[in-house]
N, C-alpha and C positions, 0 to 999 in steps of 0.2 A: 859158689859158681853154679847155675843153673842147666839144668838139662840140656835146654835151648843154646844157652853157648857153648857148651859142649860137640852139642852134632853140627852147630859153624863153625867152631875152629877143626871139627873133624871134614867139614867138606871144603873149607878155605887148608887145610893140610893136602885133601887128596888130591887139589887141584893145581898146587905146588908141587908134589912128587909127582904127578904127571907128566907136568911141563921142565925138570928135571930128566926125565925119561925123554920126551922127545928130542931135547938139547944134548943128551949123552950118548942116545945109542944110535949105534950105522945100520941093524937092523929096520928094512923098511917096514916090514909087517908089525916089529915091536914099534915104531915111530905111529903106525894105522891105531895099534890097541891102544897105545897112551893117550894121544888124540882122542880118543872114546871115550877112556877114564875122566879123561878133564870134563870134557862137556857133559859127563854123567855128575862129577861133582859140582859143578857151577848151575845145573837144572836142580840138583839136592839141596843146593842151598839158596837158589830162589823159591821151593818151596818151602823151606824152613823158612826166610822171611819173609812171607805172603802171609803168613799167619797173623792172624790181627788178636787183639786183646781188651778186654771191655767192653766192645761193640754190642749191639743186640745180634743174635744169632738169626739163619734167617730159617732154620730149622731145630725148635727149640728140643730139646731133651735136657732130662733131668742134667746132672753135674757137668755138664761141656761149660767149657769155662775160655775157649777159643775153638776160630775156626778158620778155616783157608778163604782167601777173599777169591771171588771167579774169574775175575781177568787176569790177574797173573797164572790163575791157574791154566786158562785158554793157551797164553803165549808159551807157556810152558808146554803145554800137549801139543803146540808148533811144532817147536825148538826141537823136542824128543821126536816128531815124525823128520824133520829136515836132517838131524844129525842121524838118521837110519839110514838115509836115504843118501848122504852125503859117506859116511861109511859103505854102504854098499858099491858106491862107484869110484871112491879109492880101494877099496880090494881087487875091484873087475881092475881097472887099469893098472894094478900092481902084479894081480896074475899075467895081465899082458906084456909087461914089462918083464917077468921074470921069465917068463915063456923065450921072450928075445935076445935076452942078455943074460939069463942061467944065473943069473945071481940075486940077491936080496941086500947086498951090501950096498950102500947110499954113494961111498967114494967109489968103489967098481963100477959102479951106474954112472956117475960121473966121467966119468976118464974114460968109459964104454961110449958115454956119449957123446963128449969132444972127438972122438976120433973119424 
């Protein structure tokens, strides 16, 4: 088994225990990190598979023997500004929320906010 399948079945793993995390727990902040974690492992393993193999390189050096191709890597340095951005205004609104309703629990939120 090679290096490379190795660090995708490590980021197709983390991004499984994440989404694990956000379906288990009532903690809203741990539901915020998990969320991150995913989208940090599904961005880790689109770079791992942007990697191209064979190709002519477009900056030769001795033994490189692969390289990242540039457009996935563009969407990718998207992806990683949107998901900061996206993170930062679920914490703001989660501070807002807990400021409101005193709790972090997702059913007390709930049932806070039916009433």
């Amino acid at each position: 088994m090679s290096l490379l399948r190795v660090v995708e079945f490590l980021c197709v793993a983390t991004v499984l225990i994440a989404f694990v995390g956000v379906v288990l727990k009532r903690n809203l902040l741990m539901k915020i990190l998990c969320l991150d974690v995913m989208t940090t492992g599904v961005v880790s393993l689109f770079v791992v598979l942007s990697r191209r193999f064979g190709e002519r390189v477009p900056i030769v050096f001795e033994g490189v023997e692969s390289y990242a191709h540039p457009v996935p890597q563009a969407a990718i340095v998207t992806a990683i500004v949107i998901g900061f951005a996206t993170l930062s205004l679920s914490v703001t609104v989660t501070m807002i929320l807990v400021q409101r309703l005193q709790t972090v629990d997702t059913i007390q939120i709930e049932k806070k906010t039916r009433d």
